[in-house]
N, C-alpha and C positions, 0 to 999 in steps of 0.2 A: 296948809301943807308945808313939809318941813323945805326949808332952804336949798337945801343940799337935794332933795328931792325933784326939785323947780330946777333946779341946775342943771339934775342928768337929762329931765326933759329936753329940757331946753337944747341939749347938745345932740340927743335925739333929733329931734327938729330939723337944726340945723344940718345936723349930718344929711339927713334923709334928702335934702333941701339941694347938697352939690349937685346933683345929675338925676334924670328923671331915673325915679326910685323904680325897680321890681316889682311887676306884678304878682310872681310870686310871694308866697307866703311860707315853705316851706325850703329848706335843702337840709341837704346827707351827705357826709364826706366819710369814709372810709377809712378806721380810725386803727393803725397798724402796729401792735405791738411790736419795740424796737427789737425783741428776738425771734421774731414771726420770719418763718420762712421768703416773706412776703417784703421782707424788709431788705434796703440796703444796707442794714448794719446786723442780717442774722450771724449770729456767730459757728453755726454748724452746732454739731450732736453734741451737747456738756453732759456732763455726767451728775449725779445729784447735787453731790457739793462744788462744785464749777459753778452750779446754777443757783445755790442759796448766797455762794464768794459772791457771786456776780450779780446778783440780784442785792447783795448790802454794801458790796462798791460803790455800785451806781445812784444806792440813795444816799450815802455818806457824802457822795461829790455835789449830790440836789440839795442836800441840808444847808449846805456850806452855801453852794446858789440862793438859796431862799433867805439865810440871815444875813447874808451882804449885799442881796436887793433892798431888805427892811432900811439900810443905811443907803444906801445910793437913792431912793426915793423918784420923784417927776425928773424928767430929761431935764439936766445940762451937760454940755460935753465936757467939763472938767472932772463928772463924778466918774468915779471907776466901778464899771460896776462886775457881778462874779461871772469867773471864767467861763467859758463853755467845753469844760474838762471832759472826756469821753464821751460828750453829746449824752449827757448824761439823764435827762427827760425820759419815762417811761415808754411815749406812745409819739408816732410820728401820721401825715395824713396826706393825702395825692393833692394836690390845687392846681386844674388847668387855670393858667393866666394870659390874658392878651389876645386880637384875632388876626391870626388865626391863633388857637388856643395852644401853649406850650405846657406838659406836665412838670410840675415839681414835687421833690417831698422836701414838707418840713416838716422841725419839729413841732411838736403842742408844747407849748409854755403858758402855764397858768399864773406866773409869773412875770410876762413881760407886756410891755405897752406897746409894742408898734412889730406889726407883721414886716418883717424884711427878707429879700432874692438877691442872690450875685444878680447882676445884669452885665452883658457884657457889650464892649469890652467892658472889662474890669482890670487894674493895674495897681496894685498886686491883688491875686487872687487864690482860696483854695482851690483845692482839686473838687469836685463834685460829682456827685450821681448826675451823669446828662440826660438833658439838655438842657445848655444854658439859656436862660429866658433873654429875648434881644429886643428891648424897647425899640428899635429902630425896624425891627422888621413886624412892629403890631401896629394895625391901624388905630388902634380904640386909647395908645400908652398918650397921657399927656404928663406934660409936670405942673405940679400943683402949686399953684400961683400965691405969692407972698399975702397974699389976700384973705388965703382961704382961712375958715375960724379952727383947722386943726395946727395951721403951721404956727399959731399963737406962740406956742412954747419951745421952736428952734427959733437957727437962726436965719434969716436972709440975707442973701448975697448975690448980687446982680438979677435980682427980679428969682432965685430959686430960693427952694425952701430945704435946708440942707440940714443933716443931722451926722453924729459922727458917736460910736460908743465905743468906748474906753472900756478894758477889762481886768482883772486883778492880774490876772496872768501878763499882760502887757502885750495883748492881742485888741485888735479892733476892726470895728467895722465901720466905714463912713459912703455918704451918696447922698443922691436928695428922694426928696418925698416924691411920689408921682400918684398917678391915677390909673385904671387900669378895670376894665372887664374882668371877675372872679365866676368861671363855667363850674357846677357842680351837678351832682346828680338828682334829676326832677320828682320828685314826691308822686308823680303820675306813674313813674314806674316804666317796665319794656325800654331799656337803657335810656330814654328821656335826659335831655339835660337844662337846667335853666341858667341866665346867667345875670349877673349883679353890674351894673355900670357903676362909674366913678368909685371903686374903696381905694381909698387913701395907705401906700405902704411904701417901705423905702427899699427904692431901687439903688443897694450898693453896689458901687462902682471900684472900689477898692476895700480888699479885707486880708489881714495877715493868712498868709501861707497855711498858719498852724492856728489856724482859727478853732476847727473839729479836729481833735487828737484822734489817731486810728484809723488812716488809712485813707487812700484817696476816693473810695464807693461810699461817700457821705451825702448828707440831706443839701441841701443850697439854701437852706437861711431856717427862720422861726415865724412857726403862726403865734405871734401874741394876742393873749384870750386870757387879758386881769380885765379892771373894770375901770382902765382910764379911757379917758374918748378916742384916742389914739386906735383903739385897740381892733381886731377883728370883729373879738366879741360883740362892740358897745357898737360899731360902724354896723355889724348887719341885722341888727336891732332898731339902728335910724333906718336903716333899706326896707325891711320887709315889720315895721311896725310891730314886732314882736321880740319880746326882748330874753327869749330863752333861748339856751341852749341845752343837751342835754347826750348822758353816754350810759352804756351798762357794760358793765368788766365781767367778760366770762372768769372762769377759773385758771390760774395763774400757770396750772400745772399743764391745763389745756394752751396756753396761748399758741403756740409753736403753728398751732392747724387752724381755730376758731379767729371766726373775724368779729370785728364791733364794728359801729357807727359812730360818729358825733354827728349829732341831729340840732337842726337849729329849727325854731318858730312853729308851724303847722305840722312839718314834718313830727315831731316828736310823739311819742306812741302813750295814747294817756290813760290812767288806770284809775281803781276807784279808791286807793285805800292807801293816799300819800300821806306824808307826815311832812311839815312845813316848820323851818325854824329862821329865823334873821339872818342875814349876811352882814356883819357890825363894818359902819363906819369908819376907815381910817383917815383922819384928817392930818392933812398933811404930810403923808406917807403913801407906799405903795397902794394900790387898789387892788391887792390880791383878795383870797375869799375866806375870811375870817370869819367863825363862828362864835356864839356865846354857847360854850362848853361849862356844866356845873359839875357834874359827879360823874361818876362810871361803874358800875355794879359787876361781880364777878360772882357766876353761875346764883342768878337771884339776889344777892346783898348787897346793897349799898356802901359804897368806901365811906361816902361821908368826907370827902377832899372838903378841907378850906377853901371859905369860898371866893375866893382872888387864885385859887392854886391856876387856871386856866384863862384868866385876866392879860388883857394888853396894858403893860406899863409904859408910865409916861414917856422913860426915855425909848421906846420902842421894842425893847425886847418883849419877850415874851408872847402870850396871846394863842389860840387854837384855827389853824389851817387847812381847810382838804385842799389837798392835791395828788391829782391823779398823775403827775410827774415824776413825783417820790412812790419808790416800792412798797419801803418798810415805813409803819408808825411810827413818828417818836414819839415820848410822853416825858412831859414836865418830869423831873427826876425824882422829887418826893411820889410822884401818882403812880411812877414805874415801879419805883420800890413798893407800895402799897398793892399794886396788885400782883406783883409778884410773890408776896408772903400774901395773898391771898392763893392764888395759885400755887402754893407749894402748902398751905393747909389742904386743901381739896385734893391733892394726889396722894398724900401721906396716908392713904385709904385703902387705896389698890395696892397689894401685896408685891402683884407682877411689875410693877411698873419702877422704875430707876431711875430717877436726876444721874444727869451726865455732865460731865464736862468736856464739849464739844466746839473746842476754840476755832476747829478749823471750819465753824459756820458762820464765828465773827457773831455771833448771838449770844446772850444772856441766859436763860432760861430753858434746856432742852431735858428731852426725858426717851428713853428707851423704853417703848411698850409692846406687848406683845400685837400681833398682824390681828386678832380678830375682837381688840379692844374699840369698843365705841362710847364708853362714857364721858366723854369731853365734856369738861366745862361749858357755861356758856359767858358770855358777856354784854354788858350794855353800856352806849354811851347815851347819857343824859342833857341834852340842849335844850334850849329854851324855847317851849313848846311841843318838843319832839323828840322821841327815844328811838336810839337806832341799835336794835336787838341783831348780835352777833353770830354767826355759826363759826362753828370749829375753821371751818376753812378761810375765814378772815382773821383767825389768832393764832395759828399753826401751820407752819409750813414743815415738810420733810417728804421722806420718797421712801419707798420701797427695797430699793437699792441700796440704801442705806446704811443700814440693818434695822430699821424699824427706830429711826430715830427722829425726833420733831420738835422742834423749836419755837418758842414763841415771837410771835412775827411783830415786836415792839422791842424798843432800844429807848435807853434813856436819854434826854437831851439836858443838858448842865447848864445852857444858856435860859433856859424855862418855856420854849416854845414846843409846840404840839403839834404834829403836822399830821394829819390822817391821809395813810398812803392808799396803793395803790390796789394791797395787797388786802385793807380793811372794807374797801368799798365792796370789792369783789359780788356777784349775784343781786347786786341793787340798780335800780335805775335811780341817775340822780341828774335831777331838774335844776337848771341855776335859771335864775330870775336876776337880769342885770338890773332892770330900769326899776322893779320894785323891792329890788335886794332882796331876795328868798330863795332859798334851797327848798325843793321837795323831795322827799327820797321815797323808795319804796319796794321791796324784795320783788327780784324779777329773776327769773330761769335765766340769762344771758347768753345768749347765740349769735343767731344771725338779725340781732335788732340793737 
């Protein structure tokens, strides 16, 4: 068994090992698109293009997030790591904490290592969506003891285990690690709820004012869900012995009304006809969820990309990511260019149809067609062992309203990273496998599951 393998065991173990583990096997939390009505950061009624502006804002400010975590790497508080610019994360999720139970939203970051809440007091602190979670008035909050095998990589100080993060912007957040009861919704169903003793998250006690830009009806911290031990993810994998988690994205245009889930362990909804690829290794570097990505085909034919085009390079750039955080795709910039002159051979077909130049979508690629055109291309990304066959509505975005214009929902990245958003997943169920690094994927109608 490989090394690294033995390791995450082993932390599994360990983790499961702090506080008598759940008998549960399954939970569901309630996974809120950040423009869902439903959200403390809905924005009200956008109009088409407000919402493709605002939908490539938001993943411009995630890209930037994503390749300044690749340099910030495992916790120390001298690293600075990316801002938390317009709460910029696609999806956000409720977590009662503590007993008696207090709700929160945070964000989903696929990207970070350690789940953290204002607790207060807190001095200085943002403004928040209340209520603020009050370690002093939960019976179940302990602080987690210089001991423990997660506090390994802060620091300690007078018997606490204290963390403190530094951001590009020159915003921070610091407090100590604690412990803490996580209530979610029970897999039994008829509002049911079960709940998770001892997970490990950082109760800050102090965080800059202008932590979340936009307003003081914001989330109170981040659920981090990469693949360090730290993480939510990898902690309720040691809790309840199963190490998946797992979400399906209805359609982008729906989000506003439609709800999702993120499903962890038993709960997850299982089908016959997954497709399984690697989750790659990154040593030494963040534990986000990197793929082996080789080719990409556009409607049937193979690009035929060089086969390093989608490769993690030494000095850290580069390499292929999903993330349900980021909206829009990026793609390596020779791969964008290629499928783009593939996709402008395949329209060159249809008489009715028009390449535009449509800058105010902040997009590459758009085309004016008529309302009762349905030939769309198709697409496929190529991994290793696994093909994830594309519909129109994970490479096209536009509205009606428009005037019948639609853009292709991928944007080139110049630094050579690949992030599959949010907007490519869309009508799939996708299974992440921490403890044996696997992704399964699999076309799902996406609703209320």
């Amino acid at each position: 068994m490989a090394p690294f393998l033995l390791a995450i065991i082993a932390i599994l173990h360990s983790t499961a090992a702090l506080a008598n583990p759940s008998t549960a096997k399954g939970f569901t939390l309630e996974l809120i698109h950040r423009d869902s009505i439903h959200s403390p950061l809905y924005p009200g009624n956008l109009t088409a293009v407000e919402r493709v502006r605002r939908f490539v804002d938001l993943s411009e400010s995630r890209l930037r997030q994503l390749k300044l975590s690749v340099s910030a790497g495992k916790y120390n508080d001298t690293a600075l790591r990316p801002e938390l610019d317009h709460v910029n994360s696609m999806y956000l999720v409720k977590v009662s904490i503590g007993t008696p139970p207090t709700t929160q939203h945070l964000v989903v970051d696929t990207a970070t290592y350690l789940t953290w809440v204002q607790c207060h007091p807190c001095r200085p602190c943002f403004e928040q969506n209340p209520p603020f979670y009050k370690p002093a008035a939960s019976t179940s909050h302990r602080t987690t003891p210089c001991s423990h095998p997660l506090c390994e990589q802060f620091k300690c100080t007078r018997g606490k285990c204290r963390y403190k993060d530094r951001f590009m912007d020159k915003t921070f957040t610091k407090g100590t690690l604690s412990m803490e009861v996580f209530t979610f919704t029970s897999s039994n169903g008829g509002g049911a709820t079960e709940s998770i003793p001892g997970l490990v998250f950082g109760c800050s006690t102090a965080s800059s004012k202008r932590m979340f830009k936009g307003g003081s009806n914001v989330p109170a911290g981040l659920l981090g869900m990469n693949m360090e031990s730290t993480s939510f993810a990898t902690q309720i994998a040691g809790q309840t012995g199963d190490g998946r988690f797992s979400y399906c994205l209805p359609r982008i245009d729906l989000h506003e009304h439609q709800t999702s889930f993120l499903h962890f362990g038993g709960d997850i909804p299982e089908g016959p006809h997954f497709a399984t690829t690697p989750i790659v290794r990154n040593a030494g570097g963040p534990k986000d969820y990197y793929l082996k990505l080789h080719d990409i085909s556009v409607n049937g034919k193979r690009l035929n990309l060089p086969r390093n085009t989608f490769k993690r390079k030494p000095d850290g750039s580069g390499g292929c990511i999903i993330d349900s955080g980021t909206g829009i795709t990026y793609l390596e910039e020779r791969a964008f260019n290629r499928v783009v002159a593939a996709m402008i051979v395949y329209f060159k077909r249809f008489e009715n149809v028009k390449r535009v130049v449509a800058k105010k979508y902040k997009l590459k690629l758009c085309y004016r067609v008529p309302e009762s055109f349905r030939e769309w291309p198709s697409m496929a990304f190529h991994f290793e062992g696994a093909d994830l066959l594309l519909e129109p509505v994970n490479i096209f975005m536009g509205e009606k309203d428009s005037k019948d214009v639609f853009c292709l929902t991928m944007i080139p990245e110049t630094d050579g990273m690949t992030i599959l958003g949010s907007s490519l997943q869309q009508k799939f169920r996708f299974v992440f496998d921490v403890a044996k690094q696997q992704l399964r994927f699999a076309p799902e109608n996406c609703g209320r599951t």
